[in-house]
ROPA-643103 format. One record per residue (C-alpha): x, y, z; residue in three letters. Coordinates in steps of 0.02 Angstrom, whole numbers. Example, Ala and Ser with C-alpha at 12.3 -4.5 7.8 and 13.67 -1.06 7.14 Angstrom:
2
(rec (615, -225, 390), ALA)
(rec (684, -53, 357), SER)
% end
This chain:
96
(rec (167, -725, -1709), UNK)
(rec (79, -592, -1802), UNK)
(rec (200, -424, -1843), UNK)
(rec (69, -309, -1798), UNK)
(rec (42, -412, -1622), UNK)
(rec (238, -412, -1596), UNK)
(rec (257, -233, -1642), UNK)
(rec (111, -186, -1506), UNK)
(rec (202, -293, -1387), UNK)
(rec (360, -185, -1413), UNK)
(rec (273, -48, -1389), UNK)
(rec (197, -58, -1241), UNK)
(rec (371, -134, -1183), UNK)
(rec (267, -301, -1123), UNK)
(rec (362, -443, -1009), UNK)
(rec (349, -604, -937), UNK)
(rec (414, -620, -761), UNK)
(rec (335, -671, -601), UNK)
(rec (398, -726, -432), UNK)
(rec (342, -884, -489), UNK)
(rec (463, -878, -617), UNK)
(rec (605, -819, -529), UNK)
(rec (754, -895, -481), UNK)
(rec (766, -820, -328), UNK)
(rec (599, -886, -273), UNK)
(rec (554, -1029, -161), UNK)
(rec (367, -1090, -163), UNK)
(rec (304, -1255, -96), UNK)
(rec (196, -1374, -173), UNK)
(rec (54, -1480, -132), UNK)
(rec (-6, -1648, -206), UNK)
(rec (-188, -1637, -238), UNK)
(rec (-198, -1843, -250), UNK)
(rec (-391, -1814, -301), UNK)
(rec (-337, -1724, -471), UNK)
(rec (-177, -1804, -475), UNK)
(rec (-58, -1693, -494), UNK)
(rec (60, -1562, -396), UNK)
(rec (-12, -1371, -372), UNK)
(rec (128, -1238, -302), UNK)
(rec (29, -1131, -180), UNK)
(rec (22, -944, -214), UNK)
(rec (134, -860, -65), UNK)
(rec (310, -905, -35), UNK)
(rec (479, -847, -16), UNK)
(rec (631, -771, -95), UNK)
(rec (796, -797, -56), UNK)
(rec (867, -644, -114), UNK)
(rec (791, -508, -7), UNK)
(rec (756, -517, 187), UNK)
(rec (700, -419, 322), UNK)
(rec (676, -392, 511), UNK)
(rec (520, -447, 585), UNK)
(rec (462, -309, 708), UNK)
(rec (391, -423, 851), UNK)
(rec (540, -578, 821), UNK)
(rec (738, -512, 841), UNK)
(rec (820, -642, 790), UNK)
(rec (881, -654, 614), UNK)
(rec (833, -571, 480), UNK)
(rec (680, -671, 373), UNK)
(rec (668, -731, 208), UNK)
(rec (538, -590, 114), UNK)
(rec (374, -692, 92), UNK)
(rec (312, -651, -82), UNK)
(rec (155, -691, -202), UNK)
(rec (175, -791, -343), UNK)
(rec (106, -678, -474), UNK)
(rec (192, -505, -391), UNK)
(rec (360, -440, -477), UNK)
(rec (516, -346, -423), UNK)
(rec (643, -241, -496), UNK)
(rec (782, -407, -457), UNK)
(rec (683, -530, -548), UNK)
(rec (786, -656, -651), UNK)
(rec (715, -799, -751), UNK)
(rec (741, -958, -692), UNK)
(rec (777, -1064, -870), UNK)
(rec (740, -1219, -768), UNK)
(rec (584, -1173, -672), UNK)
(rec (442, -1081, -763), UNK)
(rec (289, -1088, -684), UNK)
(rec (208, -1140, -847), UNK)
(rec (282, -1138, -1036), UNK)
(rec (349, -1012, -1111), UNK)
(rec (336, -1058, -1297), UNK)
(rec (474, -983, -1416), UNK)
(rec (369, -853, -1506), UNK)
(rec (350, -772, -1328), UNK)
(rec (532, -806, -1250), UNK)
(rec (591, -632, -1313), UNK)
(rec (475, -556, -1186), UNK)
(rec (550, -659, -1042), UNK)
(rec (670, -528, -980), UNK)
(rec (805, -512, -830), UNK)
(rec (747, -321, -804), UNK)
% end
């Protein structure tokens, strides 16, 4: 990666770190059979944080959450990245 890039990165204290690439996330996925291939849809849930519905009191639900949103618990899933994360950029992949 270019040194000025990396430093500008730095800088602006840039990261990589979606619900979709969160271990605490759950999304489901979808065949699309005429492209062939999987897509994971954009809302889902996370198994970290819940809530109480204000019409349902029963149990507490699972937060629903969009793919590309972010919160302050976010932790990388290693095993799970919603696309590749090549090396160069892995620095920027943070638990924060």
């Amino acid at each position: 990666m270019d040194a000025n890039k990396l430093k500008k990165l730095h800088v602006i204290n840039y990261n990589i770190g979606t619900c979709g690439m969160c271990k605490h996330s759950l999304f489901p996925r979808c065949a699309n059979a005429a492209r062939g291939y999987e897509l994971s849809v954009a809302y889902g849930s996370c198994k970290l944080h819940t809530y109480d519905h204000l019409k349902h009191s029963d149990n507490p639900r699972q937060l629903s959450v969009y793919r590309h949103g972010r919160c302050d618990d976010f932790q990388a899933d290693a095993t799970n990245h919603e696309s590749y994360v090549d090396d160069s950029w892995i620095e920027f992949l943070k638990n924060e």
